[in-house]
C-alpha positions, 0 to 999 in steps of 0.5 A: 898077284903080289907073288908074281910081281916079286918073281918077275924076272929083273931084266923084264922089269928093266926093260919095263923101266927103259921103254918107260923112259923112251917115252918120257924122252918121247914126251919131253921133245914133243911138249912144250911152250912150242909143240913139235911133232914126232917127225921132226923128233926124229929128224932133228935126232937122225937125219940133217934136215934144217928147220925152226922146229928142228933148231928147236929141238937140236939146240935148245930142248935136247941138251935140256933134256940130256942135262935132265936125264943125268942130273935125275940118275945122278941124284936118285943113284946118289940117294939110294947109295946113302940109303944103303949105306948109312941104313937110313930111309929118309937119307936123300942128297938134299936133305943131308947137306949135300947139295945145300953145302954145293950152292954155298960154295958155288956162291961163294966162287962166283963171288971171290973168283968171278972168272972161274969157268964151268970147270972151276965151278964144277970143282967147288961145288965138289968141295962144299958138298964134301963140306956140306955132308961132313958137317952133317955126320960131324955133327951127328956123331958127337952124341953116342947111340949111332947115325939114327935117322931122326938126329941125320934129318935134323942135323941135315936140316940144320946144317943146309939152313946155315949155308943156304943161308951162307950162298944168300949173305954172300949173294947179298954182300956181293950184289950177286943175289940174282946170279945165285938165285937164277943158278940154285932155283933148280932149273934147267934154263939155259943148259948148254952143249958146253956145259954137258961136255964139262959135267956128263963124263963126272956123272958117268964115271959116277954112276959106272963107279957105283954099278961096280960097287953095288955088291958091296953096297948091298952087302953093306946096307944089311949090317956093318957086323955082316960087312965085316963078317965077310971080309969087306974093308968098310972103311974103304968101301964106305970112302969110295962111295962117300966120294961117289955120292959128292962126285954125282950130287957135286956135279948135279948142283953145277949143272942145274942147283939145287935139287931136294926130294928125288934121291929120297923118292926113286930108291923107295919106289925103285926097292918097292919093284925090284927088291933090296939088292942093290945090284938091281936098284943102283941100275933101275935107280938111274933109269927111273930118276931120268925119266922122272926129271924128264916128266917133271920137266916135261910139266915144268915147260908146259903147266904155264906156257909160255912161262916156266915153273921151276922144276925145283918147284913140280920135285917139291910138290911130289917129294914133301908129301912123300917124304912126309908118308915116309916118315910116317910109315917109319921109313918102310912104306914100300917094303 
Protein backbone atom coordinates (compact mmCIF):
# COMPACT_ATOMS: atom_id res chain seq x y z
CA UNK A 1 0.00 0.00 0.00
CA UNK A 2 2.82 2.47 1.00
CA UNK A 3 4.75 1.61 -2.26
CA UNK A 4 1.78 2.69 -4.18
CA UNK A 5 0.80 5.79 -2.54
CA UNK A 6 4.66 6.84 -3.42
CA UNK A 7 4.50 5.67 -6.98
CA UNK A 8 1.44 7.39 -8.07
CA UNK A 9 1.83 9.55 -10.53
CA UNK A 10 2.19 13.39 -9.27
CA UNK A 11 -0.56 14.71 -11.79
CA UNK A 12 -2.95 11.95 -10.01
CA UNK A 13 -2.14 13.62 -7.02
CA UNK A 14 -2.58 16.94 -8.04
CA UNK A 15 -5.68 16.70 -9.68
CA UNK A 16 -6.49 14.81 -5.77
CA UNK A 17 -5.29 18.29 -4.69
CA UNK A 18 -7.33 20.53 -6.93
CA UNK A 19 -10.85 18.69 -6.77
CA UNK A 20 -10.24 18.96 -2.97
CA UNK A 21 -10.07 22.75 -3.23
CA UNK A 22 -12.95 22.93 -5.72
CA UNK A 23 -14.84 21.59 -2.79
CA UNK A 24 -13.35 23.59 -0.07
CA UNK A 25 -14.31 26.64 -2.38
CA UNK A 26 -17.71 24.88 -2.72
CA UNK A 27 -18.08 24.93 0.99
CA UNK A 28 -16.76 28.18 1.74
CA UNK A 29 -19.86 30.03 -0.70
CA UNK A 30 -22.49 27.93 0.78
CA UNK A 31 -21.60 28.21 4.65
CA UNK A 32 -21.94 30.78 6.74
CA UNK A 33 -23.55 33.05 9.42
CA UNK A 34 -26.38 32.94 6.28
CA UNK A 35 -26.61 29.74 4.52
CA UNK A 36 -26.75 29.93 0.79
CA UNK A 37 -27.48 27.10 -1.83
CA UNK A 38 -25.51 25.73 -4.48
CA UNK A 39 -27.91 27.50 -7.09
CA UNK A 40 -27.23 30.68 -6.09
CA UNK A 41 -23.09 29.83 -5.95
CA UNK A 42 -23.59 29.30 -9.24
CA UNK A 43 -25.44 32.31 -10.40
CA UNK A 44 -23.77 34.66 -8.18
CA UNK A 45 -20.48 33.15 -10.12
CA UNK A 46 -22.10 32.72 -13.77
CA UNK A 47 -24.90 34.28 -14.65
CA UNK A 48 -26.31 38.11 -13.80
CA UNK A 49 -29.05 37.43 -11.73
CA UNK A 50 -29.81 39.74 -8.87
CA UNK A 51 -30.78 38.81 -5.30
CA UNK A 52 -29.96 39.12 -1.31
CA UNK A 53 -28.24 35.92 -1.44
CA UNK A 54 -26.49 36.41 -4.73
CA UNK A 55 -25.26 40.06 -3.29
CA UNK A 56 -23.95 38.05 -0.72
CA UNK A 57 -22.26 35.89 -2.30
CA UNK A 58 -20.79 38.34 -5.10
CA UNK A 59 -19.64 41.20 -2.76
CA UNK A 60 -18.97 39.87 0.44
CA UNK A 61 -18.10 36.31 0.65
CA UNK A 62 -16.28 35.83 -2.58
CA UNK A 63 -13.36 38.56 -2.59
CA UNK A 64 -13.43 36.86 1.43
CA UNK A 65 -12.53 33.79 0.11
CA UNK A 66 -10.31 34.96 -3.18
CA UNK A 67 -8.20 36.80 -0.31
CA UNK A 68 -8.12 33.22 1.65
CA UNK A 69 -7.15 31.21 -1.27
CA UNK A 70 -3.94 33.43 -2.13
CA UNK A 71 -2.96 34.46 1.39
CA UNK A 72 -3.16 30.24 2.27
CA UNK A 73 -0.88 29.57 -1.08
CA UNK A 74 1.14 32.45 -0.18
CA UNK A 75 2.17 31.71 3.32
CA UNK A 76 2.30 27.69 2.75
CA UNK A 77 4.59 28.39 -0.52
CA UNK A 78 6.74 31.01 1.50
CA UNK A 79 7.11 28.11 4.19
CA UNK A 80 8.15 25.51 2.05
CA UNK A 81 10.96 27.94 0.18
CA UNK A 82 12.36 28.55 3.69
CA UNK A 83 12.35 25.07 4.63
CA UNK A 84 14.24 24.18 1.86
CA UNK A 85 16.33 26.60 1.66
CA UNK A 86 17.80 27.02 5.17
CA UNK A 87 17.29 23.13 5.70
CA UNK A 88 15.01 23.66 8.57
CA UNK A 89 11.66 21.74 9.32
CA UNK A 90 10.56 24.03 11.96
CA UNK A 91 11.01 27.12 9.42
CA UNK A 92 7.67 28.84 9.00
CA UNK A 93 6.93 32.78 8.07
CA UNK A 94 5.66 33.43 11.24
CA UNK A 95 8.00 31.93 13.38
CA UNK A 96 11.08 33.40 11.62
CA UNK A 97 9.91 37.09 12.05
CA UNK A 98 8.53 37.71 8.83
CA UNK A 99 5.44 38.55 9.59
CA UNK A 100 5.96 39.69 13.19
CA UNK A 101 8.54 42.62 11.49
CA UNK A 102 5.47 43.07 8.79
CA UNK A 103 2.86 44.20 11.58
CA UNK A 104 5.59 46.53 13.43
CA UNK A 105 6.09 48.33 10.14
CA UNK A 106 2.21 48.44 9.29
CA UNK A 107 1.82 50.00 12.84
CA UNK A 108 4.07 52.16 12.42
CA UNK A 109 2.96 53.47 9.02
CA UNK A 110 -0.42 53.81 10.25
CA UNK A 111 0.79 55.95 12.85
CA UNK A 112 3.25 58.49 11.27
CA UNK A 113 1.81 58.24 7.55
CA UNK A 114 -2.02 58.17 8.35
CA UNK A 115 -2.99 58.71 4.76
CA UNK A 116 -0.97 56.15 3.29
CA UNK A 117 -3.16 54.22 0.93
CA UNK A 118 -3.16 50.22 0.55
CA UNK A 119 -0.42 50.37 -1.74
CA UNK A 120 2.03 52.34 0.63
CA UNK A 121 0.51 49.91 3.27
CA UNK A 122 1.59 47.14 0.97
CA UNK A 123 5.05 48.30 0.47
CA UNK A 124 5.89 48.73 4.29
CA UNK A 125 4.92 45.78 5.16
CA UNK A 126 7.62 44.72 2.66
CA UNK A 127 9.88 46.62 4.38
CA UNK A 128 9.60 45.49 7.97
CA UNK A 129 9.36 41.62 6.70
CA UNK A 130 13.12 42.32 5.03
CA UNK A 131 13.72 43.78 8.64
CA UNK A 132 11.91 41.12 10.52
CA UNK A 133 14.04 38.04 8.85
CA UNK A 134 17.42 39.76 8.95
CA UNK A 135 17.43 40.42 12.14
CA UNK A 136 16.78 36.75 12.66
CA UNK A 137 19.57 35.55 10.61
CA UNK A 138 21.52 38.58 11.74
CA UNK A 139 21.21 37.25 15.02
CA UNK A 140 21.71 33.72 14.46
CA UNK A 141 25.13 33.87 12.63
CA UNK A 142 26.80 35.86 15.21
CA UNK A 143 27.63 32.42 16.87
CA UNK A 144 29.88 29.90 14.85
CA UNK A 145 28.17 26.43 13.99
CA UNK A 146 25.62 27.20 11.22
CA UNK A 147 21.77 28.13 11.07
CA UNK A 148 20.71 24.94 13.38
CA UNK A 149 16.87 24.96 13.88
CA UNK A 150 16.86 25.41 17.65
CA UNK A 151 19.14 28.91 17.50
CA UNK A 152 16.32 29.97 14.26
CA UNK A 153 13.54 29.19 16.48
CA UNK A 154 14.48 30.94 19.41
CA UNK A 155 16.34 33.81 17.65
CA UNK A 156 12.74 33.93 15.79
CA UNK A 157 10.78 33.84 18.74
CA UNK A 158 12.75 36.58 20.26
CA UNK A 159 13.08 38.83 17.69
CA UNK A 160 8.87 38.77 16.86
CA UNK A 161 8.43 39.11 20.91
CA UNK A 162 10.33 42.72 20.27
CA UNK A 163 8.50 44.02 17.35
CA UNK A 164 5.16 42.69 18.19
CA UNK A 165 5.69 44.23 21.09
CA UNK A 166 7.12 47.51 19.01
CA UNK A 167 3.38 47.56 16.65
CA UNK A 168 1.82 47.47 20.37
CA UNK A 169 3.91 50.63 21.98
CA UNK A 170 3.46 52.16 19.01
CA UNK A 171 -0.44 51.45 18.78
CA UNK A 172 -0.39 52.57 22.58
CA UNK A 173 1.70 55.79 22.02
CA UNK A 174 -0.34 56.83 19.11
CA UNK A 175 -4.22 55.90 20.55
CA UNK A 176 -4.24 53.23 17.31
CA UNK A 177 -4.29 50.18 19.39
CA UNK A 178 -7.67 49.24 17.95
CA UNK A 179 -6.77 50.04 14.44
CA UNK A 180 -3.61 47.72 14.62
CA UNK A 181 -5.43 44.82 16.60
CA UNK A 182 -8.37 44.85 14.13
CA UNK A 183 -5.77 44.69 11.19
CA UNK A 184 -3.12 41.98 12.78
CA UNK A 185 -5.72 39.79 14.52
CA UNK A 186 -5.62 37.74 11.21
CA UNK A 187 -8.70 37.92 9.72
CA UNK A 188 -10.24 38.31 6.68
CA UNK A 189 -13.21 40.77 7.69
CA UNK A 190 -13.75 43.29 5.24
CA UNK A 191 -11.58 42.41 2.22
CA UNK A 192 -12.40 44.01 -0.53
CA UNK A 193 -12.29 44.04 -4.64
CA UNK A 194 -10.16 47.19 -3.97
CA UNK A 195 -7.91 45.54 -1.70
CA UNK A 196 -7.03 42.25 -4.15
CA UNK A 197 -6.38 44.39 -7.26
CA UNK A 198 -3.64 46.08 -4.94
CA UNK A 199 -2.27 42.65 -3.55
CA UNK A 200 -3.25 39.65 -5.88
CA UNK A 201 -0.64 40.70 -8.86
CA UNK A 202 2.23 40.65 -5.81
CA UNK A 203 1.38 37.30 -4.54
CA UNK A 204 1.01 35.81 -8.30
CA UNK A 205 4.05 37.20 -9.52
CA UNK A 206 5.42 35.57 -6.13
CA UNK A 207 4.13 32.10 -6.43
CA UNK A 208 5.02 32.18 -10.44
CA UNK A 209 8.70 33.42 -9.29
CA UNK A 210 8.88 30.43 -7.08
CA UNK A 211 7.70 27.61 -9.76
CA UNK A 212 10.37 28.80 -12.06
CA UNK A 213 12.67 28.32 -9.25
CA UNK A 214 11.76 25.18 -7.78
CA UNK A 215 14.72 23.17 -9.42
CA UNK A 216 17.14 25.04 -7.88
CA UNK A 217 15.42 25.12 -4.61
CA UNK A 218 15.37 21.45 -4.83
CA UNK A 219 18.83 21.40 -5.65
CA UNK A 220 19.50 23.67 -2.84
CA UNK A 221 17.66 22.05 -0.09
CA UNK A 222 20.10 18.91 -0.35
CA UNK A 223 23.35 20.60 0.63
CA UNK A 224 24.84 24.00 0.04
CA UNK A 225 28.25 21.51 -1.32
CA UNK A 226 26.03 19.84 -3.95
CA UNK A 227 24.35 23.57 -4.70
CA UNK A 228 27.76 24.50 -5.81
CA UNK A 229 29.01 21.21 -7.04
CA UNK A 230 26.53 21.65 -9.91
CA UNK A 231 27.18 24.81 -10.82
CA UNK A 232 24.51 27.16 -8.94
CA UNK A 233 25.59 30.81 -8.05
CA UNK A 234 23.87 30.19 -4.18
CA UNK A 235 24.33 33.28 -3.34
CA UNK A 236 22.08 34.63 -6.20
CA UNK A 237 19.50 31.99 -6.05
CA UNK A 238 19.14 32.24 -2.24
CA UNK A 239 18.86 36.37 -2.90
CA UNK A 240 15.95 35.74 -5.41
CA UNK A 241 14.23 33.65 -3.09
CA UNK A 242 14.86 35.49 0.04
CA UNK A 243 13.19 38.38 -1.89
CA UNK A 244 10.18 35.78 -2.83
CA UNK A 245 9.58 34.69 0.65
CA UNK A 246 9.04 38.85 1.99
CA UNK A 247 7.18 39.55 -1.54
CA UNK A 248 4.35 36.51 -0.45
CA UNK A 249 4.64 36.95 3.41
CA UNK A 250 4.93 41.02 3.03
CA UNK A 251 1.68 40.96 1.07
CA UNK A 252 -0.15 38.28 3.09
CA UNK A 253 0.52 40.70 6.40
CA UNK A 254 -1.12 43.73 4.28
CA UNK A 255 -4.06 41.63 3.33
CA UNK A 256 -5.28 39.99 6.48
CA UNK A 257 -2.17 40.23 9.59
CA UNK A 258 -0.72 38.13 11.07
CA UNK A 259 -0.67 34.65 10.48
CA UNK A 260 1.54 31.64 12.35
CA UNK A 261 1.57 27.90 11.65
CA UNK A 262 0.47 27.43 7.91
CA UNK A 263 3.84 27.93 6.30
CA UNK A 264 5.22 25.52 8.71
CA UNK A 265 2.25 22.87 8.35
CA UNK A 266 1.37 22.32 4.59
CA UNK A 267 5.04 21.76 3.44
CA UNK A 268 5.21 18.84 5.69
CA UNK A 269 1.90 17.19 5.04
CA UNK A 270 2.44 18.41 1.12
CA UNK A 271 6.41 16.43 1.42
CA UNK A 272 4.55 13.63 3.10
CA UNK A 273 2.41 13.13 -0.50
CA UNK A 274 4.37 14.05 -3.23
CA UNK A 275 7.97 13.56 -1.64
CA UNK A 276 10.88 16.09 -1.41
CA UNK A 277 11.17 17.50 -5.00
CA UNK A 278 10.38 20.71 -4.85
CA UNK A 279 9.06 20.95 -8.48
CA UNK A 280 6.29 18.97 -6.99
CA UNK A 281 5.76 20.85 -3.49
CA UNK A 282 5.96 24.45 -4.48
CA UNK A 283 2.52 23.60 -6.71
CA UNK A 284 0.88 21.13 -4.36
CA UNK A 285 2.03 23.75 -1.53
CA UNK A 286 0.07 26.36 -3.08
CA UNK A 287 -3.33 24.36 -3.83
CA UNK A 288 -3.43 22.64 -0.32
CA UNK A 289 -2.60 25.87 1.78
CA UNK A 290 -6.03 27.75 -0.18
CA UNK A 291 -7.73 25.07 0.47
CA UNK A 292 -6.82 24.88 4.31
CA UNK A 293 -7.28 28.92 4.62
CA UNK A 294 -10.44 28.52 3.01
CA UNK A 295 -11.48 25.32 5.52
CA UNK A 296 -10.15 27.26 8.40
CA UNK A 297 -12.36 30.16 7.39
CA UNK A 298 -15.15 28.29 6.32
CA UNK A 299 -15.01 26.85 10.60
CA UNK A 300 -14.15 30.53 11.42
CA UNK A 301 -17.49 31.98 9.86
CA UNK A 302 -19.68 29.23 11.14
CA UNK A 303 -18.38 27.49 14.54
CA UNK A 304 -20.28 30.65 16.44
CA UNK A 305 -22.59 32.09 14.26
CA UNK A 306 -23.46 34.89 13.77
CA UNK A 307 -20.43 35.95 15.62
CA UNK A 308 -16.95 35.10 13.97
CA UNK A 309 -13.59 33.32 15.66
CA UNK A 310 -10.56 34.51 14.36
CA UNK A 311 -9.02 32.64 12.02
CA UNK A 312 -5.94 33.31 13.25
CA UNK A 313 -7.36 31.80 16.27
CA UNK A 314 -8.84 28.05 14.36
CA UNK A 315 -4.62 28.02 12.32
CA UNK A 316 -3.36 28.19 16.12
CA UNK A 317 -5.40 25.63 17.36
CA UNK A 318 -4.10 23.05 14.66
CA UNK A 319 -0.45 24.61 14.20
CA UNK A 320 0.64 24.82 17.97
CA UNK A 321 0.16 20.90 18.29
CA UNK A 322 1.59 20.36 15.17
CA UNK A 323 4.57 22.21 15.31
CA UNK A 324 4.89 20.89 18.67
CA UNK A 325 4.91 16.94 17.33
CA UNK A 326 7.19 18.26 14.95
CA UNK A 327 9.50 19.02 17.22
CA UNK A 328 9.33 16.34 18.94
CA UNK A 329 9.85 13.90 15.95
CA UNK A 330 13.28 16.04 15.06
CA UNK A 331 11.48 17.81 12.50
CA UNK A 332 11.13 14.18 10.25
CA UNK A 333 7.35 13.25 11.01
CA UNK A 334 6.32 12.76 7.97
CA UNK A 335 9.26 11.40 6.15
Amino acid sequence: MTEQRRTLPFGFKFIGGIVFFVAMFAVAMIFGAKHTSLSDVWQALFTRAAGDNISIIREIRLPREVAAIFVGAALAVSGAIMQGMTRNPLADPGLLGLTAGANAALAVTMAFLPSANYFGIMIACFIGAAVGTGLVFGIVSLKRGGFSPLRLVLAGAAVSAFLFAIAEGVGLAFKISKDVSMWTAGGLIGASWGQLQVIVPFIAVGLLASLALSRQLTILSMSEEVAVGLGQNTTRIKAILFAIMILLAGASVALVGNMTFIGLMIPHIVRAIVGTDYRYVVPMSAVTGGSFMLLADTLGRTINAPYETPVAAIVAMVGLPFFLFIVHKGGKAFT
